[in-house]
C-alpha positions as CSV (number, residue, x, y, z in Angstrom):
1,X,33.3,-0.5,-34.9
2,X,30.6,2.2,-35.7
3,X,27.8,0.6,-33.5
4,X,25.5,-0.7,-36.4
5,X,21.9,-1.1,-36.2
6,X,19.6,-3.8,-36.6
7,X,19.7,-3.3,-40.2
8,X,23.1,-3.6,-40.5
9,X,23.1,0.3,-41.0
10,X,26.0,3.2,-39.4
11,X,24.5,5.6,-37.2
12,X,23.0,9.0,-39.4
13,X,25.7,10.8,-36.7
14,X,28.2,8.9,-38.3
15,X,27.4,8.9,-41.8
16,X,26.6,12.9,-41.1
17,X,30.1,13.1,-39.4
18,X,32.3,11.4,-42.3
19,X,30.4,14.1,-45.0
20,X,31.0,17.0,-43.0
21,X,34.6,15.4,-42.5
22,X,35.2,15.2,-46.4
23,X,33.9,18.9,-46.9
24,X,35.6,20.6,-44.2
25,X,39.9,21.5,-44.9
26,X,40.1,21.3,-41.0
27,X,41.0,18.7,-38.4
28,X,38.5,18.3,-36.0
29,X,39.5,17.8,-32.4
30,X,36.1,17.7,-30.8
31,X,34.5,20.4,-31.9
32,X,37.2,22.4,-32.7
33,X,39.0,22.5,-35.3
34,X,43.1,21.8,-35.5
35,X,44.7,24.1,-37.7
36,X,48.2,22.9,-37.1
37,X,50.0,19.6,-35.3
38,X,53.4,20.4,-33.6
39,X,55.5,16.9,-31.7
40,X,54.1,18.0,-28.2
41,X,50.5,19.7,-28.8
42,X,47.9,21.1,-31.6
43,X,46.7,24.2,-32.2
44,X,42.8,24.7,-32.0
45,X,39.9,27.5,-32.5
46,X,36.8,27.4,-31.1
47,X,33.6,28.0,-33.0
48,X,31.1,31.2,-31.9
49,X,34.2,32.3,-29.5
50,X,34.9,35.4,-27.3
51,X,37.0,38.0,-28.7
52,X,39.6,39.2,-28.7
53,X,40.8,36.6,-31.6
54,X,42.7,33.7,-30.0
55,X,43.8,29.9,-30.5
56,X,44.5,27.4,-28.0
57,X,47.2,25.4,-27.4
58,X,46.9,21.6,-26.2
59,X,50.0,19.8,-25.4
60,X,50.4,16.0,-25.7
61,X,49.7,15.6,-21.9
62,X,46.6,18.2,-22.0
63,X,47.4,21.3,-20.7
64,X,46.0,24.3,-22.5
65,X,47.2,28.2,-23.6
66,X,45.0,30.9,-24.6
67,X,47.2,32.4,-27.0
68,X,46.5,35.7,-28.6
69,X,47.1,36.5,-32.0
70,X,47.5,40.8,-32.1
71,X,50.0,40.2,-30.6
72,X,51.1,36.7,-30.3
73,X,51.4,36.4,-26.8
74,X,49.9,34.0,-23.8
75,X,47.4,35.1,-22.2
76,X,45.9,32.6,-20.0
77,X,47.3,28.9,-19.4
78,X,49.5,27.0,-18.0
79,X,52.0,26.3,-20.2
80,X,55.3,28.2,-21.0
81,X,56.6,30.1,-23.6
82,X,59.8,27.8,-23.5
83,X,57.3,24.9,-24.0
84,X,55.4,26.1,-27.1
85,X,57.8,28.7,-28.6
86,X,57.7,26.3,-32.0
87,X,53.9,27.4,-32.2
88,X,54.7,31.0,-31.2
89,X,57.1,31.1,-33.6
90,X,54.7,29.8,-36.3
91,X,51.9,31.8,-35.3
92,X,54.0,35.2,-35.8
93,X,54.9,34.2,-39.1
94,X,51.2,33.8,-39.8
95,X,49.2,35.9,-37.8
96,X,46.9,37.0,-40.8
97,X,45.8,34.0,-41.9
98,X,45.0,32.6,-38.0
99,X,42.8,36.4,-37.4
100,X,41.3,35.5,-40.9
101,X,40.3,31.7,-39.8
102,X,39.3,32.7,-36.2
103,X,36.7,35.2,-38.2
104,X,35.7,33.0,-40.4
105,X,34.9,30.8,-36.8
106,X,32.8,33.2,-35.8
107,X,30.2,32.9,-38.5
């Protein structure tokens, strides 16, 4: 439930949460947003990140990858390349658009 007040009123955080939710195209893990959902993991960008531009990779039992994207490669993690190659594959076909969204992040 959402945790109502005395009044019988949701939380403002909540109400606030489902508005941005509606206006946003994003999935929101956390704070970040999931641009794609593979079987084993997501794909995620953090807001006001470091360069160079990047996603991260979170598999089903919460391991991470930085993954860079010129040129799609790992960079830091501890996952393999055998493990995500799905999302590497995906991410070559799309580079563009993922260096365009991880700008538009940065905002």
């Amino acid at each position: 439930m959402f945790g109502l007040h005395a009044r019988g009123d949701p939380p403002i955080q909540h109400v606030l949460q489902i508005s941005l939710e509606k206006m946003q195209p994003l999935h929101y893990y956390g704070n970040m947003p999931v641009i794609q959902r593979f079987a084993n993991c997501r794909v995620r960008i953090n807001h006001k990140d470091h360069p160079p531009p990047h996603f991260h990779v979170i598999t089903n039992d919460g391991r991470e990858a930085l993954v860079t994207i010129n040129p799609i490669k790992i960079a830091q993690g501890h996952v393999t390349a055998r493990e995500i190659s799905e999302v590497l594959a995906w991410a070559g076909k799309h580079p563009a658009w993922l260096d365009r969204i991880f700008k538009e992040l940065q905002q």
